[in-house]
Steps between C-alpha positions, in 0.01 A plus 500: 500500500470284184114537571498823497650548142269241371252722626679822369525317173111363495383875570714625238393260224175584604508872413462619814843629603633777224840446402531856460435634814595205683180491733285219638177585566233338729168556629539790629685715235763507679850435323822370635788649338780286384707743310772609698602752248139691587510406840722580716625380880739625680504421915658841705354750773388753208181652629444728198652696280485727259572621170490804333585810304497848618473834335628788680477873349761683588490627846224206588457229734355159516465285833506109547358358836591159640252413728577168689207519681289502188771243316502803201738707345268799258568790328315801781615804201514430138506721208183423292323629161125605521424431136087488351411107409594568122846655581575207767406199288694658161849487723401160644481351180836630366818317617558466877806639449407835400216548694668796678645684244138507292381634869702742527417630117168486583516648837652804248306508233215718419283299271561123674140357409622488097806326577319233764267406175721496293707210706182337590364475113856391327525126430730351813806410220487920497462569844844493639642697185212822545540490866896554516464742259277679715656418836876602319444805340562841653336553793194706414590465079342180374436474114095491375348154516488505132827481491550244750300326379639499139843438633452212646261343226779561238760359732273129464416541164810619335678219736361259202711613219834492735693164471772555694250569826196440674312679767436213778234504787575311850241497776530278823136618587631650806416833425881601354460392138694725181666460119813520380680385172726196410696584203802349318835555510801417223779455748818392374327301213251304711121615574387567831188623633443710813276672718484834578461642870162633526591789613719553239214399260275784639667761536706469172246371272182585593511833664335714265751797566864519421663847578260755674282572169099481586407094397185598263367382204660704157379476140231356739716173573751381766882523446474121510237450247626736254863463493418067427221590219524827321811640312513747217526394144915523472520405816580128644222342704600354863209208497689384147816525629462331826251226377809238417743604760589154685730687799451753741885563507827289419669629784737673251685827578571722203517801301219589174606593252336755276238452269416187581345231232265286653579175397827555559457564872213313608734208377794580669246568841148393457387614832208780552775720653664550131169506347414792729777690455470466110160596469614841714772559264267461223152723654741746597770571282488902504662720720238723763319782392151664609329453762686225715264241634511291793189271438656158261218495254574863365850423514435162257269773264758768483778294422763687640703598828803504722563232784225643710249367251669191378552376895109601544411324192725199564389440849108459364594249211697260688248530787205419222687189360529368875900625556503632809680852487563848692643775479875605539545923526801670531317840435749730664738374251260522236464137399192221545482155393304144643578194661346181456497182718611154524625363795620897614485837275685526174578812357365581122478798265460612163745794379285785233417500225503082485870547516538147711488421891620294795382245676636359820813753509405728820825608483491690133449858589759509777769313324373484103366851490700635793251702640539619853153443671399605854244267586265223304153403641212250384126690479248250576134529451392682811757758415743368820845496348825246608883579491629266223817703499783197608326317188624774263791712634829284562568467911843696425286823337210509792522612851236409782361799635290378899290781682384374840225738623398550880249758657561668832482230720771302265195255397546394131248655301363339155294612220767849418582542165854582405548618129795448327557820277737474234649752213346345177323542176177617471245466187299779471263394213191390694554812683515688208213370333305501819576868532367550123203306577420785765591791332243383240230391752548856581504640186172333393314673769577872451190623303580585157440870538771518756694262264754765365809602293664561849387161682599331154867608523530391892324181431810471209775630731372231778510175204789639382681515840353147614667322124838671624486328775791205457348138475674414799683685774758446819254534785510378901313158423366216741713257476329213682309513833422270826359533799614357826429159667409420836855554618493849400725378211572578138760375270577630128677357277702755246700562199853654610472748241340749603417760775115440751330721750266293712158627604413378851077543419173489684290250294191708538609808393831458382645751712889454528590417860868494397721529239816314426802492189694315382773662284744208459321159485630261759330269726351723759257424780237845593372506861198715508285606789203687430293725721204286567411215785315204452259353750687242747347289760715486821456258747723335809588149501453240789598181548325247319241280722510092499168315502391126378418670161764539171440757269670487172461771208682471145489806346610599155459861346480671126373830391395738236492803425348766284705700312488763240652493160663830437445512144133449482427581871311167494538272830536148459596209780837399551518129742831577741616359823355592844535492862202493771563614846318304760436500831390157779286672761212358743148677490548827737825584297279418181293800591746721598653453199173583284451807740812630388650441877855387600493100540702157569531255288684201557667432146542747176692506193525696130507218260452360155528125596492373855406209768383613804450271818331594818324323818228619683218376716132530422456892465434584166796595283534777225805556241426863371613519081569804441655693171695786599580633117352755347447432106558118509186253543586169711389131415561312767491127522431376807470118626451489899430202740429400812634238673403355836428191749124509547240307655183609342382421135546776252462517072619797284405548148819666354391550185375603263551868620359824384713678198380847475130433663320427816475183404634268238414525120526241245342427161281183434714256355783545734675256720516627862797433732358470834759402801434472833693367814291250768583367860344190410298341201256790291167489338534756204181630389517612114175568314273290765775200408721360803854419477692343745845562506775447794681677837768752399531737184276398214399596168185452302452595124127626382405481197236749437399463122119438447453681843253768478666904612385582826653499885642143627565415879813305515467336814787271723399312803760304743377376829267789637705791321404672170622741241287588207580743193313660248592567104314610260425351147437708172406400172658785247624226260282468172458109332785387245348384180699260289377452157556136343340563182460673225874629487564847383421616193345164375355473209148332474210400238338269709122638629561386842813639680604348877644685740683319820654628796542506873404741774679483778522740847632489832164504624215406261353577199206660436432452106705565190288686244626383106407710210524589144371757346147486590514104648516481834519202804557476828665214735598458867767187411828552565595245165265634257356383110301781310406464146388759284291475171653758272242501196406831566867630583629673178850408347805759640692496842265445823599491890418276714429707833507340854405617823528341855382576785606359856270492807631843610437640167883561371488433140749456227431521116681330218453548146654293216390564136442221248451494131189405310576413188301587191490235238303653235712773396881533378651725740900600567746807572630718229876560468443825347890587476812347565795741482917537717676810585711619376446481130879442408658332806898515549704284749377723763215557508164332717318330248101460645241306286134672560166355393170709469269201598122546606201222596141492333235690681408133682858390640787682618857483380630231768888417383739607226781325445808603239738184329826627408785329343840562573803331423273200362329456864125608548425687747111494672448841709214657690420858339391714797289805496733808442378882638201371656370446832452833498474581173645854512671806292878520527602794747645806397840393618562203318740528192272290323161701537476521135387129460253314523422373823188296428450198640644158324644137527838465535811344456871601548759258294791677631783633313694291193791498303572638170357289195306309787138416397173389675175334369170533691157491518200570767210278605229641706226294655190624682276370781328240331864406391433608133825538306629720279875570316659736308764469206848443555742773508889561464731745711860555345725688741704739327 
């Protein structure tokens, strides 16, 4: 033994045994695994195995077969995607975890080759982000590619100017690989810092819609883009107001108050969630008028509106400065606010009119406001809604309404919608307007000979009759709605105060099946049958066989289903529970079973989670999966073995398994799980290499990158049996370029400039192609040295452009812009005007410093920054760039479309006391870091 580890240690010293995969290999290439962690052993009468998940449509079967006379246990029926090359590669390189969702969008969509590129060209930090949002949205209603492409490009870049958070990528290179954030936390005085669930991340923050409007690009810009950059002169900007912010929330629960001064708040709670909800007090501090818009960046550029617009708006900033947020409706009451997230959902909202807010204090409109609501649901952003109400009506005010729904035969039936109608106010000014919008459509058509006196008065009478129309009404409103599991059950949860009638609905058509009311609120359970049968499969049970074989199948069951929002008729996917049915039958019952025929079967069940346990001899063996609902799709995870005394040598490859394809699908670059189960020693064949690994269950971990894409043979030998399995390798990820040097924006005067950098990809590089301007070179090194000789670049800003190229000819480009400095001429920004508003400031009022500053012809205007003295400290701020990006007119609606709205730097100080004063002063520097400064001026509060 001690020679042995002299040997082990010899070898190792030597360089030929790699600590990190803990192989020894001799002549023959063929390594002995040490690693138990990798490898495993374990001595029982497994034969095979196997594990899976299934996906049953409703009213669809799947089959397993244990064949001890083969040593197998396979899949005979699957449900499987026939997807073009393009379509099938863009979902294999998303996630593996939402591989079937983005299948089932795509099965759905009518234009699936755009969204396949446009997965298969983002960089891979991107991928998981566009893909969700694509797999996520409502079925059949996904947002352009511009704009998911914008959205998630302004998630990573804005993430830089966020302190309090950061957008984090994991990937185990198993194919299931995603972001999230870790953010900080004041919590009772003491910083922490967390991480967000995923999921909680994606849908929350990312997902480009919030509340059923269209996701598209306005003022030709994404909510998330414009809301951080541009604001309107007058108008505090969220990217200065977020910039210092150290928290994401103090775990604090309290009441705004009105009118809020900024310093004055952000020091009694410096998280983003006070920020937030200052800056919507502040963009909209008028009450609604005109035209009523549901899309965030109009809201921001009217600058006014009632809760429906500040919850919109609200629920796009916080998801821009990474605060995950959603929204909270209690429409039939006539309210809306958001929720944001930390460890669970905390209620927030701004009152009108920036009269103050709440955050953290669910309970404010049943108990502060005492309003009597019906119902309160979250809208997330595939337009599938969630009954929040326990969260926001006491227990002592709310009464559990349960409908348990059966069809003829007394099965359960999922999928029907019940709608909960209630007695409540409606607002009638988008209807209004909507209904002036026609009559004028209208009334621009009529040909102006026909264009009368007498048409002129009814077109009069009809305006006249729509403004008389009150701004809101009592109406028969939805309340909240919900369809029914696969129990045939439905539960509501309600305010006490007020009267319901229940629609019992077809989904399809929405034709009532029954109706029910509910005059005096009380718990109350509904038992509804409805005239309609769903297909059953009988069969008649006989005794279970013995044999020398055990069969053993875990099974455990969830589901989904598609359901539409009744508000914007969209239909998103809501995850639920489910049950399979399942039947054990040998192979004549098997076919009377697919024939439609009566049958036997030895063992069935209806379950969500079970074990089942059976013996048999060597006839083949089938369990029949079967989902008897009707609106609720089945994923069913199923791990089956065989178990047995045998004489004769057998080997099983268990996995890796297929996921939505014939065959298995991975990228280059991935690590490959492949298990397998042996009678006695195996020869594993991977990539022409053999691996010998031990009797019993084992596991072998291949590491494909630098493979080339193509079809491998995985082949297992032990004794005379084999097993062999084929996956497929493609190549969709482009090369990562890291650039050493130059760094951003650096300034040179030297004629030769060096560029460094690495290549790198999963499989190989083909070249990287560096450029400037007209200078161009090529290299196939992944560490690369380039040097340029710029006498015959001019002075001004130039980018650096580079291109690689991998052997399957995905390419990536990266740009980065440098400054050539021009040392025979005197060149710097103007400050052409430094002025505040407003002229004579009180104790009240915002005081904001603004500098006209421009760059030379040569360099750009790169930072402006303002000193300010107060209370005999100086102060150093950033100025940022005020009504620009876009640069745009004030609308109609805003109060302060008289002004100026021209672009600007600036600053806001805040608000001081009487007799108060402040110095400043601006510097501005450009490009080639030239300097300039203006005088110093004086602002004396009256």
């Amino acid at each position: 033994m001690k020679t042995l580890s002299n040997i082990l240690i010899l070898i190792l010293l030597l360089g030929i045994i790699s600590p990190s995969t803990s192989s020894i290999y001799i002549s023959a290439h063929i390594p002995i695994y040490l690693d138990t962690d990798t490898y495993k052993y374990m001595q029982n009468n497994v034969i095979t195995s196997l594990c899976e998940e299934l996906e049953l449509e409703p009213q669809n079967y799947s089959i397993i077969r244990f064949s001890p006379d083969e040593k197998k246990v396979t899949i005979d029926h699957r449900m499987g995607y026939n997807f073009s090359e393009k379509i099938r590669d863009a979902i294999v390189r998303t996630p593996l975890w939402m591989h079937r969702a983005l299948a089932y969008q795509f099965k759905h969509m009518d234009n699936p080759e755009v969204y396949a590129d446009l997965i298969l060209k983002s960089d891979k930090r991107f991928t998981d982000e566009i893909a969700f949002s694509i797999a996520y949205s409502p079925l059949k209603e996904i947002p352009s590619v511009e704009v998911l492409e914008e959205n998630v490009e302004k998630l990573y870049e804005l993430d830089k100017y966020i302190q309090y958070a950061d957008v984090i990528d994991f990937d185990n290179h198993d194919g299931n690989y995603g972001s999230t954030i870790k953010y900080n936390i004041l919590a009772n005085k003491s910083i922490e810092t967390r991480i967000l669930p995923s999921e909680t991340y994606y849908w929350y923050i990312v997902h480009p819609k919030l509340l059923g409007e269209s996701a598209e690009k306005i003022y030709n810009s994404s909510w998330r883009s414009y809301l951080f950059y541009h604001n309107d002169i007058g108008y505090p900007l969220l990217k200065e107001k977020i910039r210092d912010i150290p928290f994401l929330w103090d775990e604090k629960s309290y009441i705004q108050y009105a009118n809020r001064i900024w310093r004055e708040c952000i020091k009694e709670h410096p998280t983003a969630v006070e920020a937030v909800s200052y800056w919507i007090g502040k963009t909209i501090p008028f009450q609604a008028r005109g035209d009523r818009p549901n899309q965030p960046n109009i809201i921001a550029h009217e600058h006014n509106g009632w809760c429906g617009e500040i919850q919109r708006l609200a629920i796009a900033a916080l998801r821009t400065v990474l605060v995950p947020s959603i929204g909270v409706c209690n429409i039939a009451e006539d309210h809306v606010w958001r929720a944001f997230y930390d460890e669970g959902w905390h209620q927030n909202d701004n009152w009108w009119t920036d009269s103050g807010g709440a955050v953290d204090i669910p309970m404010v409109y049943a108990k502060g406001w005492g309003k009597h609501m019906s119902s309160v649901y979250t809208w997330r952003g595939d337009s599938i809604i969630s009954d929040v109400t326990p969260t926001y009506i006491p227990s002592d005010d709310r009464v559990k309404i349960v409908f348990n729904v059966k069809d003829l035969g007394l099965n359960p039936r999922d999928g029907i919608l019940i709608t909960s109608l209630v007695k409540g106010i409606l607002d009638t000014t988008w209807y209004k307007n909507k209904a002036k919008e026609i009559i004028e459509n209208i009334w621009d058509k009529i040909p102006n000979i026909l264009n009368g006196r007498i048409l002129e008065k009814l077109n009069e009478t009809i305006m006249r009759k729509i403004e008389e129309i009150p701004e809101s009404i009592k109406f028969p409103l939805i309340s909240i709605w919900n369809y029914t599991d696969v129990n045939g059950r439905c539960i509501f949860n309600l305010g006490k105060s007020h009267e319901y009638i229940f629609l019992v609905q077809n989904p399809d058509n929405f034709i009532p099946l029954s109706i029910r009311f509910l005059s005096k609120p009380e718990n109350k359970t509904f038992n509804i049958t409805i005239p309609s049968l769903s297909r059953q499969y009988k069969g008649n049970k006989i005794s279970t066989p013995s044999g020398n074989y055990d069969f053993n199948i875990s099974l455990q069951t969830k589901g989904f289903q598609f359901q539409r929002n009744l508000k914007t008729m969209e239909i998103g996917r809501r995850e639920c529970n489910g049950k399979v049915e399942w039947f054990i039958v040998d192979e004549k019952n098997l076919e009377r079973f697919k024939n439609g025929k009566p049958f036997d079967y030895i063992k069935h069940g209806i379950s969500y989670r079970e074990e089942i346990n059976f013996n048999g001899d060597r006839e083949n063996w089938y369990i029949i999966f079967y989902n008897p609902n009707q609106y609720t799709h089945l994923l069913v995870d199923i791990d089956a073995t065989m178990k047995g005394d045998v004489d004769e040598s057998y080997v099983n490859i268990i996995k890796p398994v297929p996921d939505l394809f014939d065959k298995p699908i991975f990228n280059v670059g991935d690590l490959i799980d492949i298990r397998g189960i042996a009678s006695h020693n195996t020869t594993l064949i991977v990539d022409d290499k053999n691996i010998i690994l031990p009797s019993g269950q084992w596991e072998y971990i291949w590491n494909t990158s630098r493979m080339k894409p193509g079809e491998y043979i995985i082949k297992a030998t032990s004794e005379d049996a084999i097993d062999s399995r084929t996956v497929i390798l493609i190549d969709r990820n482009p090369p990562i370029i890291n650039i050493e040097k130059p760094d951003l924006y650096q300034i040179t005067d030297d004629p030769s400039l060096t560029i460094r950098g690495e290549t790198w990809d999963e499989s190989d590089v083909k070249y990287t192609e560096i450029s400037i301007d007209n200078l161009k070179q090529r290299t196939s090194l992944e560490n690369w040295t380039i040097n340029f000789n710029l006498d015959n670049i001019k002075p001004g800003i130039h980018f650096i452009e580079i291109t690689a190229v991998d052997i399957s000819d995905n390419f990536y480009n990266k740009s980065i812009p440098i400054v050539i400095n021009d040392t025979d001429n005197n060149w710097k920004p103007y400050i052409n005007n430094v002025s505040y508003t407003p002229l004579k400031p009180d104790n009240k009022s915002i005081i904001v410093v603004y500098a006209n500053v421009t760059g030379d012809k040569l360099y750009p205007v790169k930072k402006v920054l303002i000193h300010w003295i107060y209370n005999s400290t100086e102060r150093i701020e950033e100025m940022e760039r005020y009504a620009d990006n876009p640069p745009q007119s004030r609308h109609q609606e805003d109060p302060l479309r008289n002004q100026s709205n021209k672009p600007i730097y600036g600053y806001e100080l805040g608000v001081f006391k009487t007799g108060e004063t402040i110095e400043y002063w601006i510097e501005a520097w450009d490009y080639a870091m030239n300097k300039i400064a203006s005088d110093k001026q004086i602002i004396t509060v009256q």
